[in-house]
N, C-alpha and C positions, 0 to 999 in steps of 0.2 A: 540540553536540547528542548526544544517542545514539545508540548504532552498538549491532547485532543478529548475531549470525552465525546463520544459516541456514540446515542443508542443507548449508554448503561455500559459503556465499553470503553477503557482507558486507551488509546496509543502514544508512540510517541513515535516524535521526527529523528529517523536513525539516519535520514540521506535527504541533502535538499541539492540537487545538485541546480547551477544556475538561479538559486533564487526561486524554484518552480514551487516550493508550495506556500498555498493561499488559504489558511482556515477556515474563511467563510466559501469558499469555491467548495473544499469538501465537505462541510458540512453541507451544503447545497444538492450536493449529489450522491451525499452518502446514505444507503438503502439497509435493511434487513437482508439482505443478499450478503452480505459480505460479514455479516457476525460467524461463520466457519471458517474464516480465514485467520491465518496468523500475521498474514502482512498485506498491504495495500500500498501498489504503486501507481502512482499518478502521473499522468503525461501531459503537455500542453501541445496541442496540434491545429494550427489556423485558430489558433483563439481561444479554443475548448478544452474543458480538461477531462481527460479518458481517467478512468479508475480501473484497475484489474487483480483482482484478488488473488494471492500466493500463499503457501503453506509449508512449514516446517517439513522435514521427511516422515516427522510418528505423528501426523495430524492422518486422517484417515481417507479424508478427502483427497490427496497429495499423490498428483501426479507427473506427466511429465511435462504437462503443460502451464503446471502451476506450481512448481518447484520452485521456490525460491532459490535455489542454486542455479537456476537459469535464467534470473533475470537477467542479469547484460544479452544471455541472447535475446530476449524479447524487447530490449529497447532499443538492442541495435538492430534486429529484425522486421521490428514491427511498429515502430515508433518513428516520427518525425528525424531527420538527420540533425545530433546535435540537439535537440528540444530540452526545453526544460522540463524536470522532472523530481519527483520525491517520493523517499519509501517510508509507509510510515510501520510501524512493529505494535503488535496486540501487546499490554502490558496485563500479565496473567498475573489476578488475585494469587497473595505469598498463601500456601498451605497452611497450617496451623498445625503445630506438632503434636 
C-alpha cells in the first residue's frame, strides 16, 4: 500500500475505496490537529476532501465518536452517498527491546 509522511509521522493507505485518495489533497489539508489520532479518514464531497480523525480503543482520546470501529457508520451517516473515500493508519515507530 502507500505510505505518507506527515508532520514527522508515517501513515499508510489501509483503504482507498473508489480511488478517493490523493496525496497532495492531504497533504494540503493535513494539520497538527490530528497527530493524536491513530487513523484518518478522508471523504470526497462536491469536490472537497473532508478529513476526520479516529482512534484505536487504548488511544485515550477514543470515543464514540471517533472509534474506528465505527467508521462505516460515519461514512454511511455522514458522508456523501457512495463517495469516495480512504483510511489512512498511523505507522507507530517498532519499540526497541
Amino acid at each position: 500500500m502507500n505510505k505518507i509522511l506527515l508532520e514527522n509521522f508515517e501513515w499508510e493507505v489501509i483503504e482507498n475505496y473508489k480511488e478517493g485518495y490523493d496525496a497532495e489533497a492531504v497533504k494540503s489539508r493535513y494539520t497538527e490537529y490530528f497527530e493524536p489520532y491513530d487513523y484518518i479518514v478522508g471523504d470526497w464531497s462536491y469536490g472537497k476532501l473532508r478529513l476526520k480523525g479516529f482512534c484505536d480503543k487504548l488511544n485515550l482520546i477514543c470515543n464514540r465518536s471517533n472509534d474506528i470501529k465505527f467508521k462505516d457508520d460515519y461514512i454511511k451517516d455522514l458522508c456523501s452517498y457512495e463517495c469516495k473515500y480512504f483510511v489512512l493508519k498511523k505507522i507507530k515507530p517498532e519499540k526497541n527491546s
